[in-house]
C-alpha positions as CSV (number, residue, x, y, z in Angstrom):
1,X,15.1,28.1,-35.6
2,X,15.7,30.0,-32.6
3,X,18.9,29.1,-30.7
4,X,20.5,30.2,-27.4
5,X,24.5,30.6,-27.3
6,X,26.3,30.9,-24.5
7,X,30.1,31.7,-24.7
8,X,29.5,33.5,-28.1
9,X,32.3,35.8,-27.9
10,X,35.1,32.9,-27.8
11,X,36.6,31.5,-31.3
12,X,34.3,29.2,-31.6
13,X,31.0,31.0,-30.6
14,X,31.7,33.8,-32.7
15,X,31.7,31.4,-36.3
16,X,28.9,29.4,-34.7
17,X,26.6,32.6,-34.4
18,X,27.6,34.2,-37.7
19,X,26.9,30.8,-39.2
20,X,23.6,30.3,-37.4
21,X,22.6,33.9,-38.8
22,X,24.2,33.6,-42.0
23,X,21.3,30.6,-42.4
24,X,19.1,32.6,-41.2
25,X,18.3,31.3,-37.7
26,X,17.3,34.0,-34.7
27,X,19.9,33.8,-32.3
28,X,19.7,34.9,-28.8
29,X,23.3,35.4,-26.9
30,X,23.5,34.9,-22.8
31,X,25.9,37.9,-22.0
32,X,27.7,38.6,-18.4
33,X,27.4,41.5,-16.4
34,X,30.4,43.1,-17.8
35,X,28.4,43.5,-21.5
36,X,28.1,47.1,-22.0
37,X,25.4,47.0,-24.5
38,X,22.3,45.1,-25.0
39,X,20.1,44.2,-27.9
40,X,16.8,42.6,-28.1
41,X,17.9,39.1,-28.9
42,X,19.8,38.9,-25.8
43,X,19.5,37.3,-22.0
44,X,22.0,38.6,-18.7
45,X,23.0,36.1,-16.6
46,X,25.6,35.6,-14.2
47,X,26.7,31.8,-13.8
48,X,29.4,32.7,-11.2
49,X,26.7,33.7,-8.9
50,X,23.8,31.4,-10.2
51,X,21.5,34.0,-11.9
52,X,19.7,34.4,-14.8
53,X,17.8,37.0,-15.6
54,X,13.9,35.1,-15.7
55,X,12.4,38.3,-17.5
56,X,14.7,38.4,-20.5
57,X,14.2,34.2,-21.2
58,X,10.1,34.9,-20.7
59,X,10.8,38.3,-23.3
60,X,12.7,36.3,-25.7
61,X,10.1,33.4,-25.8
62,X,10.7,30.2,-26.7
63,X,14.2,28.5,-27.5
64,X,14.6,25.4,-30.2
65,X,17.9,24.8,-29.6
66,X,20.4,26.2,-26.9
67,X,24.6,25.3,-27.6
68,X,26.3,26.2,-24.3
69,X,30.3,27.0,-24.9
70,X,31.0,28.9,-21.7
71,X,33.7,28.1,-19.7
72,X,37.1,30.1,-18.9
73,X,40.3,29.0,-20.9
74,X,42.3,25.8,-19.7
75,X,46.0,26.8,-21.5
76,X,46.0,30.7,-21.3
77,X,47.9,30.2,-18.0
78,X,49.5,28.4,-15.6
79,X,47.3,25.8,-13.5
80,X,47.3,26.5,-9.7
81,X,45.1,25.7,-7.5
82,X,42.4,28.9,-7.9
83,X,43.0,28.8,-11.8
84,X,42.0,24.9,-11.6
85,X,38.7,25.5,-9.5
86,X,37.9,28.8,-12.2
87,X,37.9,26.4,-15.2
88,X,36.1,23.6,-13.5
89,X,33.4,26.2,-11.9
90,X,33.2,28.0,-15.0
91,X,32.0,25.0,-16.7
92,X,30.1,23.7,-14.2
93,X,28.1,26.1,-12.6
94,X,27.4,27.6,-16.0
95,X,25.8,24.6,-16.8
96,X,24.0,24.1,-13.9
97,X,22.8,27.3,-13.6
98,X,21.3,26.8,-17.3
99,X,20.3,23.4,-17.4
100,X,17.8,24.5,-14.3
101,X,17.2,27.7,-15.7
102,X,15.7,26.1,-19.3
103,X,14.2,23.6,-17.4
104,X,11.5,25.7,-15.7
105,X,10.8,27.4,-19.1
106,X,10.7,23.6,-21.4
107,X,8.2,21.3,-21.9
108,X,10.3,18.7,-22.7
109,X,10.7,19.9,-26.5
110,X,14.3,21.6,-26.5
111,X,17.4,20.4,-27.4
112,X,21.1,21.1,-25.8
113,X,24.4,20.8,-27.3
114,X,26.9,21.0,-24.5
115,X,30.2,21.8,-25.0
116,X,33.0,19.3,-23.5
117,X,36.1,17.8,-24.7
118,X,37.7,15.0,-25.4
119,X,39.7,15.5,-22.6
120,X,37.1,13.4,-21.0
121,X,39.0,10.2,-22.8
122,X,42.4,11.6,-20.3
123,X,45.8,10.0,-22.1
124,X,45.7,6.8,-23.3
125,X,48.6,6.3,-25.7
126,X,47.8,4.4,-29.1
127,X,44.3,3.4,-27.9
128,X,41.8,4.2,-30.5
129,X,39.0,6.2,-28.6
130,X,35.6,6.7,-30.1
131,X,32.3,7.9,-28.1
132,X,32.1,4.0,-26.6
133,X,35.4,4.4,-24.5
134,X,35.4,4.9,-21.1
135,X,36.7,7.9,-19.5
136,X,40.6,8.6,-18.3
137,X,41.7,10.3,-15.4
138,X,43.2,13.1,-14.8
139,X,42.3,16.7,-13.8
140,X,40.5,17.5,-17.2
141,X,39.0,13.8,-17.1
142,X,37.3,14.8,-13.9
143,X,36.4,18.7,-15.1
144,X,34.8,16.6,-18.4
145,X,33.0,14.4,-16.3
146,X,31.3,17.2,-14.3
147,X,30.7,19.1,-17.1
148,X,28.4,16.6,-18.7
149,X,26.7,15.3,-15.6
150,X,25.6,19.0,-14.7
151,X,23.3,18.4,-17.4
152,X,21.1,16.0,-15.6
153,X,18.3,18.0,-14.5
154,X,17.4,19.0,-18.2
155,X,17.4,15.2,-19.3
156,X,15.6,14.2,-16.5
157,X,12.6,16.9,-17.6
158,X,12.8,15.1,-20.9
159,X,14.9,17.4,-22.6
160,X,17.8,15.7,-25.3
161,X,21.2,16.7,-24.5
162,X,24.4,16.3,-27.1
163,X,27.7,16.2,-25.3
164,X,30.1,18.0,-27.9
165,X,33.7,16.6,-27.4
166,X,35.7,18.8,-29.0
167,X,39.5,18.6,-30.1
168,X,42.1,20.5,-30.7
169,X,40.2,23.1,-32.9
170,X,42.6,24.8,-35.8
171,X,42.4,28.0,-36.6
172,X,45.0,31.0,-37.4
173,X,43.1,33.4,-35.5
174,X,42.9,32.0,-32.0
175,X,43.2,29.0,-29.9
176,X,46.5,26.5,-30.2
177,X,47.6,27.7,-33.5
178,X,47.4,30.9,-33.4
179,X,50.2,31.0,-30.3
180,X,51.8,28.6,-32.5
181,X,52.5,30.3,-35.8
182,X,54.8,32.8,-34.3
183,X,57.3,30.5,-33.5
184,X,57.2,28.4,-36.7
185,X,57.1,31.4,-39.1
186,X,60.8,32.1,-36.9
187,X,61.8,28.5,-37.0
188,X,61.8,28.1,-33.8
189,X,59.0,25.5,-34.3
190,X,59.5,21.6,-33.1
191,X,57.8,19.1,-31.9
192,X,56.8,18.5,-28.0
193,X,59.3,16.1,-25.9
194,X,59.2,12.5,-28.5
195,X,56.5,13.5,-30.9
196,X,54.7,10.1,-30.7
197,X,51.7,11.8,-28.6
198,X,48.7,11.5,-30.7
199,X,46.7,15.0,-31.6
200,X,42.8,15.1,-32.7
201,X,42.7,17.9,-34.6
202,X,39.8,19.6,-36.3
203,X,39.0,22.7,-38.5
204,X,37.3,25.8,-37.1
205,X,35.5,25.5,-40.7
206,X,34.3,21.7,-39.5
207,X,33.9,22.6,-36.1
208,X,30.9,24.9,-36.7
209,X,29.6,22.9,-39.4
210,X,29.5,19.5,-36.9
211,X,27.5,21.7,-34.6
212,X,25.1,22.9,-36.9
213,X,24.9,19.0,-38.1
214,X,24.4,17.9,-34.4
215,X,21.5,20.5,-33.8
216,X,19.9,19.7,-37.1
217,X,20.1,16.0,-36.4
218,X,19.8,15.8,-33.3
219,X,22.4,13.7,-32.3
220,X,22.0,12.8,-28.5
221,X,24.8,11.6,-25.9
222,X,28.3,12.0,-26.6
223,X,29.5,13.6,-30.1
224,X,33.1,13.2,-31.0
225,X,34.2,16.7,-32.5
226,X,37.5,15.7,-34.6
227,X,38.7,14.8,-38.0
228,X,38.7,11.4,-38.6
229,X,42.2,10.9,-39.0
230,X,44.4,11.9,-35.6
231,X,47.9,12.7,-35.9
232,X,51.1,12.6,-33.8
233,X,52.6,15.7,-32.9
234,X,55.7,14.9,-35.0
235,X,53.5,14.4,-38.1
236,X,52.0,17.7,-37.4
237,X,55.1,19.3,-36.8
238,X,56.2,18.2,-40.2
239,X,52.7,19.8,-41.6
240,X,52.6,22.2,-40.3
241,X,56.1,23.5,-41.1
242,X,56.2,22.3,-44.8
243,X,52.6,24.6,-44.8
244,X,54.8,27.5,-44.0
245,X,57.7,26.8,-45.9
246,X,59.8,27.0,-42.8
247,X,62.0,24.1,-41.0
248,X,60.8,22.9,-38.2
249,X,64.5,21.3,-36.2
250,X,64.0,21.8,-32.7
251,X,62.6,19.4,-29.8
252,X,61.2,20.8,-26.8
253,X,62.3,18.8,-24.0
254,X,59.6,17.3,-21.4
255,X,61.4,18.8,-18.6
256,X,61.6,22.3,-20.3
257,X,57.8,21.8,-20.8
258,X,57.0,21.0,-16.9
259,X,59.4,23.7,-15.9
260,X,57.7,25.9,-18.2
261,X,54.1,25.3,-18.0
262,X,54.2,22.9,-14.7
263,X,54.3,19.3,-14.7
264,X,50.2,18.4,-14.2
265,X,49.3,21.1,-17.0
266,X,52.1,20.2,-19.3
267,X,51.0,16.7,-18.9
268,X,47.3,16.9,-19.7
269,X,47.9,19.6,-22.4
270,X,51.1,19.4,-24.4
271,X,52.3,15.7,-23.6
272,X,48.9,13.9,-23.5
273,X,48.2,11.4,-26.1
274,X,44.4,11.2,-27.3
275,X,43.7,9.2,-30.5
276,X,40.3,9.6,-30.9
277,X,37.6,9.3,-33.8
278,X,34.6,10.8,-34.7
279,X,32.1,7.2,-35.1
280,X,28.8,9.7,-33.9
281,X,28.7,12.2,-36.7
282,X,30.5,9.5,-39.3
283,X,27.5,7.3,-38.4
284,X,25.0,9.9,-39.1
285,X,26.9,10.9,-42.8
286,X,28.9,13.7,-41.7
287,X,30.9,14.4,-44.5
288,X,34.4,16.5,-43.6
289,X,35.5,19.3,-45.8
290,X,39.1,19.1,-43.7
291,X,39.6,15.0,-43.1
292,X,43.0,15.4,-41.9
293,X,45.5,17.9,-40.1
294,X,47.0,18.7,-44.0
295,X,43.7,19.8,-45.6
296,X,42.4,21.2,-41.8
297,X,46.1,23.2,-41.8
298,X,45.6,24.9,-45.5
299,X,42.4,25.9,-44.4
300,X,43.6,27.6,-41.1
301,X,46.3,29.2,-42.8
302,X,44.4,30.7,-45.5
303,X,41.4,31.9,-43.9
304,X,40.9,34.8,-41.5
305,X,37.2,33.6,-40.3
């Protein structure tokens, strides 16, 4: 196949594309302006300023598949009021900007996986969520919702669009864990204010391989990205520290956390609770290699992919 990725530079683009070639798909990567080199396989565009360049799509022909993961990071710092508007434009307009830009060049034929999150489900305690549920509230509630609606003009040309909810994606060499491991190889780990908050965790290993099941299947609507087994932050706490052979004691206070990170991002990030389950790709046999944060943990820890 020939597949378009956006956002192929971040943690999870990167495994997606090396997996996509590995397989031996053609895959064309949508780079910014600040790219300093450019191969054949590639196509500039600007989402911050709604352009795309329209002679690099018509030189790199037709597209089977396109997974969009742009979007600016929503815990490398604290949330004010500019920083909130960068990671709902950056998701937003990006999409836009592609959704209209595909459209002119489909017939109809192409398929989109978008990336969102499960964010879109806010924090809703011990509530089992599955694709079904309706959506939260809360500041990445609304970003979610947006994100997926600024699909609409390529489903309205006929074109199927997957709405990836991803979890918290494990891996040693970026995202949550990787800030993480620091502080537990130290013993300075512990778990966030009570522990109870429930965590839907997933492998980086899983992660690319339920994308590349989504694309190859087709799955339409919204796709849970997670293990099927959540876990509280306690319980991963416990995992994760008995992985590194290292006590895990200490308790991080909710008011430390809202002092730290601020009280709306500590909220939605550290102290939400999201128990959510993957009934899309278990319904179309998905099989997990990493079912649970234990197995999804060893992996992270002994892989440098």
């Amino acid at each position: 196949m020939r597949v378009g990725v956006t956002g192929a530079s971040g943690l999870i683009g990167r495994s997606l594309v090396g997996a996509l070639r590995e397989r031996g798909d053609t895959v064309i990567t949508f780079v910014r302006p600040s790219t300093t080199t450019y191969g054949a396989d590639v196509v500039r565009w600007d989402p911050a300023r709604g352009v795309v360049d329209e002679g690099d799509l018509k030189r790199v022909g037709g597209l089977d598949v396109v997974v969009n993961l742009a979007g600016a990071g929503i815990g490398d710092r604290r949330w004010s009021t500019s920083r909130k508007r960068e990671i709902l434009d950056s998701r937003v307009l990006a999409t836009a900007l592609l959704a209209n830009a595909l459209g002119e060049f489909s017939d109809g034929g192409g398929f989109l996986a978008n990336a969102s999150a499960i964010g879109w489900y806010g924090s809703r305690g011990d509530e089992i969520l599955d694709e079904t549920s309706s959506r939260g509230v809360g500041f990445l509630a609304d970003v979610c919702v947006a994100w997926e609606q600024a699909t609409s003009p390529l489903e309205d040309r006929g074109v199927d669009v997957a709405h990836v909810r991803s979890g918290v994606v494990l891996s040693s060499t970026g995202g949550v864990l990787k800030k993480q491991l620091p502080l537990f190889r130290s013993a300075l780990g512990g778990r966030y204010a009570t522990g109870g908050q429930w965590m839907s965790v997933i492998s980086l290993f899983d992660q690319v391989r339920a994308l590349l099941w989504t694309i190859d299947h087709r799955l339409t609507g919204p796709v849970n990205l997670v293990a099927p087994n959540p876990v509280t932050n306690q319980e991963f706490t416990r995992v994760l520290a008995r992985a590194l052979g290292r006590p895990a004691l200490l308790n991080v206070p909710k008011p430390v956390l809202k002092a730290v990170l601020g009280g709306e991002m500590a909220d939605e990030l550290i102290l939400t609770s999201q128990r959510v389950t993957p009934e899309k790709l278990r319904g179309s046999n998905f099989k997990f290699e990493h079912a649970d944060a234990n197995s999804a943990l060893k992996w992270a820890l002994s892989s440098t992919r």
